[in-house]
N, C-alpha and C positions, 0 to 999 in steps of 0.2 A: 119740646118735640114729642111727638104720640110712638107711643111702640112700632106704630107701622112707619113712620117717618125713619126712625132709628133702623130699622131695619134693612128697608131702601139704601139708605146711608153704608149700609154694613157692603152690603151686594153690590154698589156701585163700585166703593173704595176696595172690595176685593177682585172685582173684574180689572179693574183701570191697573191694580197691582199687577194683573196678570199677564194685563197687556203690554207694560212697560218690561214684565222680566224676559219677554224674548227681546225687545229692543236695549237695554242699558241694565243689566244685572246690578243688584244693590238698591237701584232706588226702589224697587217692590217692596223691599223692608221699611223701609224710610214710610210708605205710604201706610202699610201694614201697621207701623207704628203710631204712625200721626191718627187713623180712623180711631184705631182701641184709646190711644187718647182723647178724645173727642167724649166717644161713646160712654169713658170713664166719667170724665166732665159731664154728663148726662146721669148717670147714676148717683153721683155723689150730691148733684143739687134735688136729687129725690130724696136723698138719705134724711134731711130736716122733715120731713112729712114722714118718715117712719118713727126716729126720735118723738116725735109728738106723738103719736099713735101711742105708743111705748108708754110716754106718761100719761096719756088718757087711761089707758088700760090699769095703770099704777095706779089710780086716783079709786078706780072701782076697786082693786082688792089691795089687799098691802103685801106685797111685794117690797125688800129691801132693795134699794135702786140700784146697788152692789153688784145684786146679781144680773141686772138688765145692762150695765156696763159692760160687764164681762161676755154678755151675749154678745153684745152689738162688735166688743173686741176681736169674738172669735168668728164675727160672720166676717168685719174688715180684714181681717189675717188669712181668711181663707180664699177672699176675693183675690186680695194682693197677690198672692202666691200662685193664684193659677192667672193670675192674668202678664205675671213675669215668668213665669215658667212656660206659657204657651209662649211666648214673644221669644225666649230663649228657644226653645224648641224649633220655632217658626227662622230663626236664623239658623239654625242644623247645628248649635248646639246644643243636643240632649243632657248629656254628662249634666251640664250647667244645670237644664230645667230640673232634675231630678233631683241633685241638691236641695236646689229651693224650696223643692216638695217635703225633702227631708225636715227641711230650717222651719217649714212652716208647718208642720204637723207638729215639731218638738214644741214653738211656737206656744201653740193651742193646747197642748198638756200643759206647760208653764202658766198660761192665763188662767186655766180651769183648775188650776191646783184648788184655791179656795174653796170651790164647791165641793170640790173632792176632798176637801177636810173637814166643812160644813156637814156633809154625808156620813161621814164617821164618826165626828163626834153627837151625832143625831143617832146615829145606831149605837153606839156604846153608852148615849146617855136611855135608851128604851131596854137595853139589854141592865 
């Protein structure tokens, strides 16, 4: 499906939600949930076509592939995290989405550690 299809798809599924919360409260979420699923399902069968890009790009310079894992890691953790955090949000729990905000930034320190020790011992080994 073309970005503008997905899109259509977005603006449909959020009107149709909006239409149902004056008639039957709850199912709007239900709908709200099933589109970003879908949409997700649309992202992720993109993701094989970045991964290769990824090692094309690797193949021209050398890059350890360490660090392009850890990339792809922290772009997937950051996806996850606002897209369960908006969903929390979007049911009026905040408290909740805000955590997850928390979980998923500590997250992404955790994964970047590496680099971040790559980075130092590359400056103490010039110093």
């Amino acid at each position: 499906m073309s970005l503008v299809g997905i899109m259509i798809f977005a603006v449909v599924a959020s009107v149709l939600a909006g239409q149902i919360k004056g008639v039957k409260s709850g199912f709007d979420t239900y709908i709200a949930v099933a589109a970003c699923l879908v949409i997700l399902g649309f992202i992720l069968s993109k993701l094989t076509v970045v991964v290769n890009i990824i090692e094309r790009l690797q193949s021209y310079i050398s890059i350890d592939w360490t660090y392009m894992e850890i990339l792809l890691k922290i772009v997937g953790i950051s996806y996850i995290t606002q897209f369960s955090s908006d969903i929390c949000r979007e049911c009026g729990y905040n408290a909740i989405g805000s955590q997850i905000q928390i979980f998923g930034k500590i997250s992404v320190m955790l994964v970047s550690m590496p680099v971040v020790l790559a980075l130092i011992e590359t400056i103490e080994y010039l110093l």
